[in-house]
FIZAKOL-99831 format. One record per residue: residue in three letters; x, y, z of N, C-alpha, C in turn. Coordinates in pm, whole numbers, plus 32768, in hexadecimal, padded with zeros to 4 digits. Example, Ala and Ser with C-alpha at 12.3 -4.5 7.8 and 13.67 -1.06 7.14 Angstrom:
FIZAKOL-99831
Ala85277DC7830C84CE7E3E830C85287EB6830C;Ser85057F1F82C485577F9682CA850A80038313;
***
This chain:
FIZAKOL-99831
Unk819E4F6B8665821B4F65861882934F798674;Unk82F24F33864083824F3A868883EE4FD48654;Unk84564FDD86A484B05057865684DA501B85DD;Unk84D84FBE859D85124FA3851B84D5500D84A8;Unk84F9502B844F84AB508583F38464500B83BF;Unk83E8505683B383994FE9834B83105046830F;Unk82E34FD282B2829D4FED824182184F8D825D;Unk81B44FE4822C812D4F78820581174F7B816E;Unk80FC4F29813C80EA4EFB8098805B4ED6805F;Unk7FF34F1A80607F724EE580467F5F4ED07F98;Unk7F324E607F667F294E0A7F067ED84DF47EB8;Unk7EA14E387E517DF54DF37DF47E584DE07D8B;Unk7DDD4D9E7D4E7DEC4D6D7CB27E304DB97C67;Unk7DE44E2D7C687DFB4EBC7BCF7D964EEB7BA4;Unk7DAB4F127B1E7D394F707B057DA24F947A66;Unk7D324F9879E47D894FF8797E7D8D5079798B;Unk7DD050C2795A7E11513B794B7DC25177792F;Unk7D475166790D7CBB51C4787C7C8851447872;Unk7C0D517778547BA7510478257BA3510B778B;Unk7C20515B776E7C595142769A7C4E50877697;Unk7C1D506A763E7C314FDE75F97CD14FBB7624;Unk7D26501A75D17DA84FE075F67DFE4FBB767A;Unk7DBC500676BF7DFE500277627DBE4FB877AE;Unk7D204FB2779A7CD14F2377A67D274E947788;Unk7D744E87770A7D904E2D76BA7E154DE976F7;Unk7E624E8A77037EFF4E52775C7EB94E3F77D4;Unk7E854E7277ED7E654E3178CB7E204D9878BA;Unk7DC64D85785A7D884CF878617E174C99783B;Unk7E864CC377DD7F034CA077B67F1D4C2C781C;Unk7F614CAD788F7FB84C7F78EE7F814C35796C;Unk7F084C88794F7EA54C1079BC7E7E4B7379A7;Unk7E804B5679277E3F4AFB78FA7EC24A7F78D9;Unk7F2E4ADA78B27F924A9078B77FFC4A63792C;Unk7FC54A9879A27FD64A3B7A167FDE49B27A27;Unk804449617A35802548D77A467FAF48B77AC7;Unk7FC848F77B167F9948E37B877ED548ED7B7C;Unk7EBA495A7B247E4349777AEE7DFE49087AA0;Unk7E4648EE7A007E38488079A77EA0483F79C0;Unk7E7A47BC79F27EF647437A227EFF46CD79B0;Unk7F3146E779437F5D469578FA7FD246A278CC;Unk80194656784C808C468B782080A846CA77E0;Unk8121471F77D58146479C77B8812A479C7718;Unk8125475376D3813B476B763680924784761E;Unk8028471476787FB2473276407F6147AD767E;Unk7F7947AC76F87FAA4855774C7F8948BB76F8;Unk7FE748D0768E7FE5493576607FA9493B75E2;Unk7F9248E975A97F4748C6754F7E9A48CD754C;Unk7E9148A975B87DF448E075E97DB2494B761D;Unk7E50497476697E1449FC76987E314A7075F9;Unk7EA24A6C75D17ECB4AE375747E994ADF7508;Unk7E5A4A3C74D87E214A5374667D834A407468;Unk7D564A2074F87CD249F874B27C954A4C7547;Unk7C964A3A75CE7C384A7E76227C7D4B2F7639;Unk7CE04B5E76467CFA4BFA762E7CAF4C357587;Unk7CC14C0675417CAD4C4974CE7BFC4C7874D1;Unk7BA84C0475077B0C4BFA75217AF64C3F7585;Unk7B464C12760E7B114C5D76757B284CD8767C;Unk7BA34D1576587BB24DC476677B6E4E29763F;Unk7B164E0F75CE7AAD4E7175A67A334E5B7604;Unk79EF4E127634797D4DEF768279954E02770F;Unk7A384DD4774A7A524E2F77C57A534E9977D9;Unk7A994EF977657AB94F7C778C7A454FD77779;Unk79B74FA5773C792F4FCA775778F64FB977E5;Unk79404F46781579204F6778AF79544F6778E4;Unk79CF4FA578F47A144FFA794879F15085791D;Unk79C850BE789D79A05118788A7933516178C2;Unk78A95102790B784850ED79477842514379C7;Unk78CD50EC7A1B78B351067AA0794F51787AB7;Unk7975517D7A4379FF51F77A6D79CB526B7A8B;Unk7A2E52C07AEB79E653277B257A5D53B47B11;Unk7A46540D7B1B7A8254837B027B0F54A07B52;Unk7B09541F7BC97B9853FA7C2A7BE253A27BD5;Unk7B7A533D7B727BE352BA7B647B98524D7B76;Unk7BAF51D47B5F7B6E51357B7F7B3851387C05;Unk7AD751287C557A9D511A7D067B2A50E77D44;Unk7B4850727D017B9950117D3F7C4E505D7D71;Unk7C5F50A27D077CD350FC7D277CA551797D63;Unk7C5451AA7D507C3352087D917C2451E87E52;Unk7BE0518A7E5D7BFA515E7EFC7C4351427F34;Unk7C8F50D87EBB7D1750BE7EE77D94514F7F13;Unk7D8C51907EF77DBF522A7F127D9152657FB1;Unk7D0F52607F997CCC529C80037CE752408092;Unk7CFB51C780877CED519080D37D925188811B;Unk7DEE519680817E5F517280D87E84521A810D;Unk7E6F529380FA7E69530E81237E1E52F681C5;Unk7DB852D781CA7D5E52D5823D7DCC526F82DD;Unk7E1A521A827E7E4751A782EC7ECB51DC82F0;Unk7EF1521F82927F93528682C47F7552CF834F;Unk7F0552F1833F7EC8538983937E9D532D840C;Unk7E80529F84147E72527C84947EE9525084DA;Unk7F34520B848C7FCE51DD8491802E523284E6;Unk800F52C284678066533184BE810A52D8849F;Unk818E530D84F181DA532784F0823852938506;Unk81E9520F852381FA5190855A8232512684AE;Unk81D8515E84348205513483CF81D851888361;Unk81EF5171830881EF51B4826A81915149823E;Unk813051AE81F780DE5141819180C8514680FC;Unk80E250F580B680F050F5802780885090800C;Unk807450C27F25800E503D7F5B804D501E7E9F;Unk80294F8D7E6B804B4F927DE9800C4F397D9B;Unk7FFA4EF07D037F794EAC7CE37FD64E4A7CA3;Unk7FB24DBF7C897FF24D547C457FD34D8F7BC6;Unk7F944D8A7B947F9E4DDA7B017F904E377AC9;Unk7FA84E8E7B2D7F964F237AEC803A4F987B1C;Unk802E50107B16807050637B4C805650A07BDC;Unk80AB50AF7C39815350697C5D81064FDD7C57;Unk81684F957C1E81674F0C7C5481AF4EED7CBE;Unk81A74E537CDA81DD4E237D5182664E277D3E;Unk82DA4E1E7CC683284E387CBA837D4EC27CC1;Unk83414F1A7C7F836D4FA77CA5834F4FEC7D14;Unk82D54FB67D7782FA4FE57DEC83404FBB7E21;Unk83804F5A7E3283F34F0F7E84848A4F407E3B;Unk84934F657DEA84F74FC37DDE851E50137E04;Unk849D50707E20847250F37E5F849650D67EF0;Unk8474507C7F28848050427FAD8507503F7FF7;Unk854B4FED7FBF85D74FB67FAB860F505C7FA1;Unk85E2508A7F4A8649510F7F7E8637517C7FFA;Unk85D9516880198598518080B085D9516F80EF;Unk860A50BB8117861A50BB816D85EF503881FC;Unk858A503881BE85234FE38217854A4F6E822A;Unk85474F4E82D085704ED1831785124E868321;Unk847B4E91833E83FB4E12834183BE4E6382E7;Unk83444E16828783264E2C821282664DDF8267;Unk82154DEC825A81A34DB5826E814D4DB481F4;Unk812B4D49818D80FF4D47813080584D2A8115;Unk7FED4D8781317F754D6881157F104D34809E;Unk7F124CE2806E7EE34CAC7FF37E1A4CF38018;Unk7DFD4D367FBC7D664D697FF57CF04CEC7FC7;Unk7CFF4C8D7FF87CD04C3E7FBD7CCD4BE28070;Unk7C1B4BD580977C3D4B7581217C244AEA8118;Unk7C3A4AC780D47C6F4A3D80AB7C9E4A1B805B;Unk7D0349CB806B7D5B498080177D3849257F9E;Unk7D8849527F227D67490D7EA57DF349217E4C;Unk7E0148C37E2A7EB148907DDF7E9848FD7D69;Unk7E24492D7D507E3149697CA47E494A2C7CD9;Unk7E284A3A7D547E204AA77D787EA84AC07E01;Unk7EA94A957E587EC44ACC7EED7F6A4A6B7EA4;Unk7F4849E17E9A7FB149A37E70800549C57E36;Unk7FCB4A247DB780284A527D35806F4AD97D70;Unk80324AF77DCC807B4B8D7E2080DE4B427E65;Unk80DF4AFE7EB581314AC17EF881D54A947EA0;Unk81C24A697E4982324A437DD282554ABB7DA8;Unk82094B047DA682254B697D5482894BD37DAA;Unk823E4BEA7E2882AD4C0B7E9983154BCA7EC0;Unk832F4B4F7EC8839E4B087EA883EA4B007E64;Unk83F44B127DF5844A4B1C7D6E84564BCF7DA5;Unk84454C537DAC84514C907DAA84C94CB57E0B;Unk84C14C617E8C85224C947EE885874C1C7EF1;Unk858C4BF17EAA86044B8E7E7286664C027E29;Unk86604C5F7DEE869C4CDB7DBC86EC4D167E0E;Unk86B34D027E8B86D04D717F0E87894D2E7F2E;Unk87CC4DA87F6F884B4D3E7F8C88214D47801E;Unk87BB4D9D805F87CA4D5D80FE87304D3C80E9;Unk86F64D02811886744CB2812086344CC48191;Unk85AF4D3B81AA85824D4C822185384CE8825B;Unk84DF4CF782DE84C44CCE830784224CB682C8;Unk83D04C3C826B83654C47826183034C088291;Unk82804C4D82AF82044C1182CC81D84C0C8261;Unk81864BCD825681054BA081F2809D4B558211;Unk802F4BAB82127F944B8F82357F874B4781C3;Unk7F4F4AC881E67F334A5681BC7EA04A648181;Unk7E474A6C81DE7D994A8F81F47D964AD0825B;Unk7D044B0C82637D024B3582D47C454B6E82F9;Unk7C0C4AFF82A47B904B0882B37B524AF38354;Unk7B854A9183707B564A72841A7B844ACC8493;Unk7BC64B43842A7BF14B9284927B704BE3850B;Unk7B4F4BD985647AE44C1E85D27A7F4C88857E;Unk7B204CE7859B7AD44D6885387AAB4D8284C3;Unk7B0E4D2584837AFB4D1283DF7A2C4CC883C7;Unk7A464C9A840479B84C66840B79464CB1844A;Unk79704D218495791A4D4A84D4790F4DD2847F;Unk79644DEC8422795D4E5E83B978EF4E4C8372;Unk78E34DC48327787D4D8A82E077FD4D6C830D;Unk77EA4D4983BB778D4D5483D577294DD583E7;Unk77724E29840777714EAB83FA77184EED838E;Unk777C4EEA831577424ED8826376C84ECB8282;Unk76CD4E17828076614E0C827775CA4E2482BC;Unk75E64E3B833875814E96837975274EE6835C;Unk75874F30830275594FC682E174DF4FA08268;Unk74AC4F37825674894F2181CD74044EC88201;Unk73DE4E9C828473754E7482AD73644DEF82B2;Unk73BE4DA282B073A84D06829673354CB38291;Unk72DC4CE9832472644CB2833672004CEB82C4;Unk721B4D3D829971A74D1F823F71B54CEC81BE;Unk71F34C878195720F4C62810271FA4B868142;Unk71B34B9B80DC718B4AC980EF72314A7080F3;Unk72B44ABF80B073144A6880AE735A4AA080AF;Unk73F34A7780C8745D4AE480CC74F14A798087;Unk74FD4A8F800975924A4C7FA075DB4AB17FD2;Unk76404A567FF377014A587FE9770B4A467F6B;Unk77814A8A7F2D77AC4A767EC878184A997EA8;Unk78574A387E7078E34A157E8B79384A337DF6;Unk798F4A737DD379C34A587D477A0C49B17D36;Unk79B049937CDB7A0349117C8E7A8748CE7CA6;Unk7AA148567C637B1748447C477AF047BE7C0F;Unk7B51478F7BAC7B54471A7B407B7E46A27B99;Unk7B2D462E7B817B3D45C87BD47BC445A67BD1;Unk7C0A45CA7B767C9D45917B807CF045C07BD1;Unk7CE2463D7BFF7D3246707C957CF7464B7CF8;Unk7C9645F97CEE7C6B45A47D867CD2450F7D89;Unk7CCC44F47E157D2644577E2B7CA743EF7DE8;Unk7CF243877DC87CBE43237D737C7142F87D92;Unk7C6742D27E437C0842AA7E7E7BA942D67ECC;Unk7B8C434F7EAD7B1043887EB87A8F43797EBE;Unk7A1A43707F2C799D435E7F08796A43A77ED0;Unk791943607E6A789243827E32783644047E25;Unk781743EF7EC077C444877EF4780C44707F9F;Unk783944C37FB8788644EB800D781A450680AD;Unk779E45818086777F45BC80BA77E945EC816E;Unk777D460881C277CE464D823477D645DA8288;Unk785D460182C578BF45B1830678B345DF839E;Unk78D645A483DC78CE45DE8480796845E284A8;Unk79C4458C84647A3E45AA84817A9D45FA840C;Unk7AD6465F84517B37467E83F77B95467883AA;Unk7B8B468B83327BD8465982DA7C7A468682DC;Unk7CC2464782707D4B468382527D2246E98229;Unk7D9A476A82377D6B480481E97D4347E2812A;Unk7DB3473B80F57DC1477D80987D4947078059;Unk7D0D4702807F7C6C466980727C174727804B;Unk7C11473E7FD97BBB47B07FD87B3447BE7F94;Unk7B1147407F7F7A7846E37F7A7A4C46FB8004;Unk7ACA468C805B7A6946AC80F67A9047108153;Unk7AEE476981187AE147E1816C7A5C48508165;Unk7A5C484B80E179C648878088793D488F80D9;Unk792C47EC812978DE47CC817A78DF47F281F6;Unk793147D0821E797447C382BA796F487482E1;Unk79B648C18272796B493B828A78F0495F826E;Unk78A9493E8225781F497E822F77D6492582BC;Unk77FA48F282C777BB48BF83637804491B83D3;Unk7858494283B3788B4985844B78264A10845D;Unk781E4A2883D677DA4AE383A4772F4A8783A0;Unk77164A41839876964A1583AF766B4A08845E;Unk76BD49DE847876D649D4852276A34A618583;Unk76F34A9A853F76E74B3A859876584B7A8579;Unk76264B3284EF75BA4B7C848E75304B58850D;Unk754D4ADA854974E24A72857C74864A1C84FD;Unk74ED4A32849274AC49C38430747D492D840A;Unk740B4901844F73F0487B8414741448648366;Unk745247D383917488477282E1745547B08271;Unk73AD476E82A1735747A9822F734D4826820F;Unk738D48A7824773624907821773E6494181D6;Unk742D490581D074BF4928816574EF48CE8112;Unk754648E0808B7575489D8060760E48B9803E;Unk765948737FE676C648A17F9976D648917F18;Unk76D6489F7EC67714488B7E4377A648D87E0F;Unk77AF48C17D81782F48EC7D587824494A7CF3;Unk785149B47CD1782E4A137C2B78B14A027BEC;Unk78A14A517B6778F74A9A7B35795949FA7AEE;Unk78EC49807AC2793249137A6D796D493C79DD;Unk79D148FD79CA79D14911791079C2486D78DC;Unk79B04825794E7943479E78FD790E4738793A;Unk78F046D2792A789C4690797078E4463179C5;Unk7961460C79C779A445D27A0679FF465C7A8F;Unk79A5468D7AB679AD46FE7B5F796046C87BB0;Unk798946F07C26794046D77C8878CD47107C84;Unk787546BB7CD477D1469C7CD877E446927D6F;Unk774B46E07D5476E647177D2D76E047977CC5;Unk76CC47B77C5D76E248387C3F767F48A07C56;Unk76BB48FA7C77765D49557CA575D949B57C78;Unk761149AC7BF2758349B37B88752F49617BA1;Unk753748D17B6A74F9487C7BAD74A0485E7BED;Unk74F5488A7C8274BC487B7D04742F49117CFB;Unk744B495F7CD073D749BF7CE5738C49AD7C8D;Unk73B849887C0E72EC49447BCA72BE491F7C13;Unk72FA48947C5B729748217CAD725848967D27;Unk72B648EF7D48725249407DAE720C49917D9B;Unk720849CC7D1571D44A237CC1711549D47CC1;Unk7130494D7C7D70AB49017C387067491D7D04;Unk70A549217D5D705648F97DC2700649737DF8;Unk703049D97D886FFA4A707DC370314A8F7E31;Unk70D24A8F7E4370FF4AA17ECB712A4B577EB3;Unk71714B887F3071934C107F4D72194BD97F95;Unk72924BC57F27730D4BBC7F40739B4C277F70;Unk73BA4C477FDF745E4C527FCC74CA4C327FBA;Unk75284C667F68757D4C587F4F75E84C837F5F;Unk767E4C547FB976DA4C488033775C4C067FB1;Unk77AA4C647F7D780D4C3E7F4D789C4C5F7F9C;Unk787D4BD17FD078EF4BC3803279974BE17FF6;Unk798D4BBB7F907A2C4B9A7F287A694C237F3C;Unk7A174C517F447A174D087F0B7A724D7B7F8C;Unk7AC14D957FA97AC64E0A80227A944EAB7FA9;Unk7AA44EDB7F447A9C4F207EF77A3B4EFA7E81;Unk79E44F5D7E5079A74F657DEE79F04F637D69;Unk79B84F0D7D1479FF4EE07CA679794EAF7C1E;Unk79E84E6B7BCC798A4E457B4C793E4DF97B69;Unk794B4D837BD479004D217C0E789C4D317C4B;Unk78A84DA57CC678404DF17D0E77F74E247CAD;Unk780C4E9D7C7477B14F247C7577804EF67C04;Unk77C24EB67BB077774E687B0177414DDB7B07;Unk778B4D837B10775C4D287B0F76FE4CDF7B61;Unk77084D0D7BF876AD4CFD7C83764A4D677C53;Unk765E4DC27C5776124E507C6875B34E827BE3;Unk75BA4E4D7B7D757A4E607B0675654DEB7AC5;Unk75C14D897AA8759B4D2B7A3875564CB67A85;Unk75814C867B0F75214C0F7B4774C14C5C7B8F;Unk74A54CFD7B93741D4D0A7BD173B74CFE7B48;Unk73E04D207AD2739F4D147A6473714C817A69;Unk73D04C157A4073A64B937A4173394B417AD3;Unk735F4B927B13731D4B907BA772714BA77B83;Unk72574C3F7B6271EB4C757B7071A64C3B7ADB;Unk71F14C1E7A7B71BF4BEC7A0471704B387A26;Unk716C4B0C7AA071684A927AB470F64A997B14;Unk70C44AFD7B46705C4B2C7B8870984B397C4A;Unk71184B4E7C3571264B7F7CD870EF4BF77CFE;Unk70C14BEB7D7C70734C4D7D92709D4D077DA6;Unk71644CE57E1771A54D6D7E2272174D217E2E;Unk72AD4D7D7DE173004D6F7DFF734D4DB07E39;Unk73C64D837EA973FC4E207EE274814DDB7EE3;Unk74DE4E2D7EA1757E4E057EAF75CF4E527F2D;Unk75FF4E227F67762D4E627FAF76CD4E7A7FAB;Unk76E54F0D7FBB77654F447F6677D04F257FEA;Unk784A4ED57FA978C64ED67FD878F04F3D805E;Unk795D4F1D807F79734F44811F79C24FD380D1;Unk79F14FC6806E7A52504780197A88508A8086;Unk7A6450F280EE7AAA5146813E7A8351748197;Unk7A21511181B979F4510182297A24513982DE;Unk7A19516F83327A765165839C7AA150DF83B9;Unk7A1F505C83F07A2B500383FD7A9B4FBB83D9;Unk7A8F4FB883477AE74F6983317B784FA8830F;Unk7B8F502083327C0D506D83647C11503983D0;Unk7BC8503184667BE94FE884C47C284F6384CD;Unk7C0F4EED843A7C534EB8846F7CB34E8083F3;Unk7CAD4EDC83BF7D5B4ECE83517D974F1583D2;Unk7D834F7F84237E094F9784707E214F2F84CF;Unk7DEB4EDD850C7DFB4E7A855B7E314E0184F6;Unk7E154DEE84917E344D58843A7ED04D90842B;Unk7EEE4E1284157F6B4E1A83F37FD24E5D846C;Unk7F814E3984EB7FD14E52857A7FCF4DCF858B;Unk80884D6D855F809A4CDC856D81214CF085C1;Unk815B4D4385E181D64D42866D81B64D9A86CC;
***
């Protein structure tokens, strides 16, 4: 870091307030009513989300968020804390670190208020998310934009784009995954959270699979790939012994492979699968429920032989090593 005063800004989704129905209900609200999230128009927008998927989904979410909530709070905020505490303490005296959620409390807006009265000349904005996707990293990005449009002096900002191919970032994960035995399981799924074919470009292939050249950050079909080959790389993983798919659809028009799916077919073969949720830096509804309980169920119900999920980088040193480096950019 330079003498300018400055700030680091680390970025998730959110989290509701309580796993109450109602705070379930406003957080699925404001999440759902994202353009950037559901990309259609505004009148039917709201019409689908307020009258027909919040009203269904908030009772059946806030059972599972109820699931995996813990006596701190949601995993996902809870790390998010720990983590940005842990990277103050490596930072030290060079920057200030804050952190805030697109749909939750502070938001991205009220910390930049908070900011602005600070003080702060460069601003470094971490979206926790290592790759890029218009419904997530994108919608932070606007969202930080519109916010310091407010400002009457306008600091200086970075913004981490992705930062999956980062050395260390990858070598955090290899790490992870280490610890969990690779060699002994017949296959090893990536798994990627979703996204609706309509936030892909038009001309998109089919089945994508892995690429040898690197993609644009924001191609996040073939970044999807392109990283699990880099983290396959270090693994010494032959083709055949990994795959990728996608979770966490709400219909049949998402990207494919889905990851349910994909583990019947490995399930019927009597395989001994891991499972590497790359999407993930933090444990969440996706991880610890839906990876971690409901597709090992569908998994083992199909006759797979063992399943082993392997838990998120959450607070890792590792991957403290290299959020402080992703966010050492002057």
């Amino acid at each position: 870091m330079n003498n300018m005063k400055s700030a680091v800004l680390l970025v998730t989704i959110g989290t509701p307030a309580s796993y109450s129905v109602g705070d379930v209900r406003r957080y699925l609200s404001r999440f759902l009513n994202d353009p950037y999230v559901i990309n259609i128009p505004w009148l039917w927008r709201k019409l689908l989300v307020n009258l027909i998927i919040v009203p269904f989904r908030a009772p059946k979410s806030a059972e599972k968020y109820q699931k995996i909530w813990t006596k701190d709070g949601f995993p996902l905020y809870v790390y998010l804390k720990i983590v940005r505490d842990q990277l103050a303490e490596r930072i030290g005296s060079d920057a200030d670190v804050w952190y805030a959620m697109s749909y939750a409390s502070p938001d991205i807006e009220e910390v930049f208020m908070k900011m602005e009265n600070e003080g702060y000349q460069q601003i470094t904005v971490v979206p926790l998310f290592p790759n890029y996707a218009n419904s997530t990293t994108g919608s932070i990005c606007d969202s930080v934009n519109k916010a310091l449009k407010l400002w009457k002096r306008e600091p200086q900002l970075n913004f981490v784009n992705s930062y999956y191919d980062h050395p260390l970032f990858l070598d955090a994960w290899v790490d992870r995954i280490k610890r969990y035995a690779p060699e002994h399981y017949d296959h090893i799924l990536f798994s990627f959270h979703g996204l609706p074919l309509s936030h892909l470009p038009q001309k998109r292939q089919v089945d994508r699979g892995v690429t040898e050249e690197k993609p644009d950050y924001a191609d996040y079909e073939g970044v999807c790939y392109y990283f699990t080959k880099l983290i396959a790389e270090r693994l010494g993983l032959k083709e055949k012994q990994y795959s990728v798919a996608f979770q966490s659809r709400m219909s049949k028009r998402w990207l494919r492979p889905f990851t349910d799916q994909k583990l019947i077919s490995l399930a019927v073969k009597k395989q001994k699968v891991l499972v590497v949720p790359l999407s993930f830096v933090a444990d969440c509804l996706e991880t610890t429920l839906e990876l971690g309980e409901e597709y090992k169920e569908i998994f083992l119900a199909h006759g797979g032989e063992e399943y082993q999920l392997v838990d998120s980088l959450n607070d890792s040193p590792k991957w403290l090593d290299a959020l402080e480096k992703i966010v050492d950019l002057t």
